[in-house]
Structure formats: C-alpha cells, structure tokens
N, C-alpha and C positions, 0 to 999 in steps of 0.2 A: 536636578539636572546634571546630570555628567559631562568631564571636563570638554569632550570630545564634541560636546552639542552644543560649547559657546561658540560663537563668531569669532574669527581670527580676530579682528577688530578690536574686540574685546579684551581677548587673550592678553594682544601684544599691550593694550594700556597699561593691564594690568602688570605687565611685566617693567613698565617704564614707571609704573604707580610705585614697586618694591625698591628698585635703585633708586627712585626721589627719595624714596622716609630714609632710608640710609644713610644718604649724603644729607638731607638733613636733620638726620640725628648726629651728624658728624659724627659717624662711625670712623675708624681708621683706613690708611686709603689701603691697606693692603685686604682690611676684611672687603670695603669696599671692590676691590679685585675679584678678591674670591668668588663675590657675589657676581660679579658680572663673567666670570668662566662657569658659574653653575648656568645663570641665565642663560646665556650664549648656545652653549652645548643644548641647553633644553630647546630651546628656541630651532635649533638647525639640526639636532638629535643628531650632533657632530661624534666620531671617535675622540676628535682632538681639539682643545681651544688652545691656543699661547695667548697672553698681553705683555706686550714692551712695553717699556715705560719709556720717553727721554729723556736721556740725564746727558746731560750736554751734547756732546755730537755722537751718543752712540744709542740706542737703543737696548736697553738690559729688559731682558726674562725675568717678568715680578709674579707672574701666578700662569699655572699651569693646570689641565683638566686631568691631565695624569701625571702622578705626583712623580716628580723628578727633581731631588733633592740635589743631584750631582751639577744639576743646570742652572735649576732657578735661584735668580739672583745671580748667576755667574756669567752666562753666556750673554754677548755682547756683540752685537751689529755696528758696523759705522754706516751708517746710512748711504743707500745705493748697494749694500751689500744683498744680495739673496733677492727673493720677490719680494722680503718684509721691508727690506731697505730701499728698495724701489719701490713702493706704497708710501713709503715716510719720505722719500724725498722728490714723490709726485704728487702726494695727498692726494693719490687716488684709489679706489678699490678695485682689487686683481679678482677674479673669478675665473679658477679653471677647473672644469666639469670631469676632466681624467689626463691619467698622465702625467701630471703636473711636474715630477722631474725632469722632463724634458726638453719643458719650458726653458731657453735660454738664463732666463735671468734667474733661475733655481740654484741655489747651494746646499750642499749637506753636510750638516754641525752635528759634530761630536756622535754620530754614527748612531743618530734616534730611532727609534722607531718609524716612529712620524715623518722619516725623510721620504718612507718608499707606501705612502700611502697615496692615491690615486687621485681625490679630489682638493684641492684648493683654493678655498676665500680668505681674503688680506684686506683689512680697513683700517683707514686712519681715523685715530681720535684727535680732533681737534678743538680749540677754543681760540675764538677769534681767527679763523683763518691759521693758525699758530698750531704745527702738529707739536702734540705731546706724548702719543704713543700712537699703536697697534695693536689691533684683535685679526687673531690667525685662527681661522676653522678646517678642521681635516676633516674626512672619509676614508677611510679605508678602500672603498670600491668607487666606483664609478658614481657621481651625483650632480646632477645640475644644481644648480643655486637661483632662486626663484627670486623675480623680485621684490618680495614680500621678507625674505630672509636677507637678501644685501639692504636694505632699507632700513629694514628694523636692527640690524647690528649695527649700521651706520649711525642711527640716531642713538644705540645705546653710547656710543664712544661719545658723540657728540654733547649727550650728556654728562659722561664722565669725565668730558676733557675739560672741562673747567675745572672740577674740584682737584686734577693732578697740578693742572695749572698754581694752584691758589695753596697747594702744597710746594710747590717748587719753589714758588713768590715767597713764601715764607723761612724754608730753608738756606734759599739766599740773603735774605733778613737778617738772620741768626748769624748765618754766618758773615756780614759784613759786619753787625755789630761787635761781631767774638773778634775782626781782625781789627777792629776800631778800638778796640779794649786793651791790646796787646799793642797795639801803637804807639796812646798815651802810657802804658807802663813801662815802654822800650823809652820813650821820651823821659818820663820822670827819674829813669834810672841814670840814665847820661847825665841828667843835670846833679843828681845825688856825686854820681863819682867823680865829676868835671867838679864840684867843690869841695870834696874829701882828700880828692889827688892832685888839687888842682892840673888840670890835664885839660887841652881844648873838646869840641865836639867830637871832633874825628878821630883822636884817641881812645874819646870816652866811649865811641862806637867798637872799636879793635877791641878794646877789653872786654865788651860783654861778646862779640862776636869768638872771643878765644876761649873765653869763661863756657861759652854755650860747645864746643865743637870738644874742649878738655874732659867738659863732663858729661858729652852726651845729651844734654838737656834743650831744648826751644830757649829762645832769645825769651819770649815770654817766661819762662820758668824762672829763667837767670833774673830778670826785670823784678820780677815779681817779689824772690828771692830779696834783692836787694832793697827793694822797697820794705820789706819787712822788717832787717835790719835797721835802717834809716828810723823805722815806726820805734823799735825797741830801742834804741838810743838812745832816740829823741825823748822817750818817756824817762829813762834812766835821766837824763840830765836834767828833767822837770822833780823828778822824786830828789837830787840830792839837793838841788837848789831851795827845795822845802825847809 
C-alpha cells in the first residue's frame, strides 16, 4: 500500500505514535525538536518551520527547518513581539493564508528569508494551560491552512509541551540546588574567618566580597577556596598532634 492510500487519520497517529517513543525514550529535548521541525514541515509540506522555546519572558529560536546557525539559539522574542509573541502571549493559533507581512502584528528579524514569504501558521505549545513555546510554519506562495494541519500541529506542541515543561522544572532544580550550595559555603566561610580574624558577620562578609571583586573570582570560589584551606589546616594540626 502506498503512503498516499493511507487515511489522513492514520497518517497523523502515526506521526503522534513517533514523538511519543521519543519523548519516551527520553530522547534529548533538542533531538526531540528536531524531530518535531521534521514532522511539522512533513506534515504541512511547509518551506519553513521555527520552534521557540520559553525561557523566562522571552521566547528563543531552538530548532529550525532551515538551517540557520547565525539565529538559532540566538534570536529572542519578548512576548507580544511579532505574530510569534502574539500566539505566546494569547495562546492562540495565528493563520494567514497570504501576505502575512502585512499583517499588523508582523516583525522582521535579522533580514530572514522567511520574513518575506507569503503564508503564515503560529501555535502555541502548552502544558497545563502554561505556554512553553511555539511552532511557526511558512510558505513561500500563497496557502490556506486546513483544519486538519492547525489541529494536528496544535496537538503536536501539546504533546511536546510537557516534556519542555518538565525540562525547564528541572533546570530550575539544578539550579536552585547549585545556589543553595554556594549559600552554605558563603556561610561556612564567614564563620571560618569571623574566628581566624576574629572579625563580626559583616566584616566577615566585606572580606570575601573584596577577596571575590580583587581576584575576579564568584563569592562561591572564594568560599570555597577558603574552605579548603580551613580543611588543610585542620588536617595539619591533627597530623602534628599525633
């Protein structure tokens, strides 16, 4: 049977069946990306796919249908910006069939190609009501957007917006743990030099604050630094006392 004598029906599960084993093979999210700008484009036999990602209030370019090394990962929306940041800050899907510069709420970044291409779809990916990015499809020429193509992009994000979700949930994990780390060794340090120097708290803060700005270095480094010290000391004076 040839591919063209399945049922769209068909088709599109299958397409939803490929992103599932992905995401649970917990693939990485950016292969995870990739795979959903191949899909997408196949899907809508688009010129162009973008997906933003959210990372705090701005939307970043993480995977592209055509490779644009100067952009992606670089270029950056603040939401409300462009039609993309009017989809991320309505979490709704834009469809225009031609023209699409035209359109009011259009911007053009960094002098793309894709700026002066004619058709335009914009969906948000969400999880829980909670956008976490966008899928952008171009044309080149004039195209309506069916809605069997807004639907089936829409549930692709929908899919994928949990797993950027539960990427992000993690990332902030990490990183509150890493500023919880550098806390207690900001802590431990102060009390190390508040009884070396005897010196109060607030002293003992200016010293590593001056020690970190003299050498260049994070309060953590200095912290750290000093704790090591304290560790090699302390050992020296268990060895001589042997």
């Amino acid at each position: 049977m040839h591919a063209n004598s399945v049922p769209e029906e068909h088709r599109d599960v299958d397409v939803l069946h490929r992103i599932g084993q992905r995401i649970a093979a917990a693939d990485p999210l950016s292969a995870v990306l990739k795979l959903v700008v191949e899909v997408v484009s196949s899907v809508a036999k688009s010129d162009s796919c973008f997906v933003y990602v959210l990372e705090g209030n701005e939307l970043i370019l993480r995977a592209s249908q055509i490779p644009h090394a100067d952009v992606v990962n670089r270029l950056k929306l603040r939401m409300g910006q462009g039609i993309t940041g009017w989809v991320g800050e309505h979490k709704e899907p834009v469809a225009i069939a031609s023209s699409a510069s035209l359109d009011p709420r259009f911007q053009s970044f960094h002098d793309l190609p894709e700026d002066s291409y004619e058709a335009f779809l914009s969906v948000p990916m969400l999880c829980r009501d909670r956008l976490v990015g966008v899928i952008n499809v171009q044309h080149r020429e004039p195209h309506v957007y069916s809605r069997r193509e807004i639907h089936l992009i829409s549930t692709i994000g929908f899919l994928v917006g949990p797993e950027i979700e539960s990427v992000r949930l993690e990332a902030e994990d990490s990183k509150s743990f890493e500023l919880s780390e550098a806390r207690q060794s900001v802590e431990s340090a102060k009390t190390i030099l508040q009884r070396s120097l005897q010196i109060d708290e607030e002293e003992a803060q200016l010293v590593l604050q001056n020690a970190s700005r003299e050498r260049r270095k994070s309060l953590k480094e200095i912290a750290e630094a000093i704790l090591i010290a304290d560790e090699i000391a302390s050992a020296h004076r268990r060895f001589r006392s042997c």
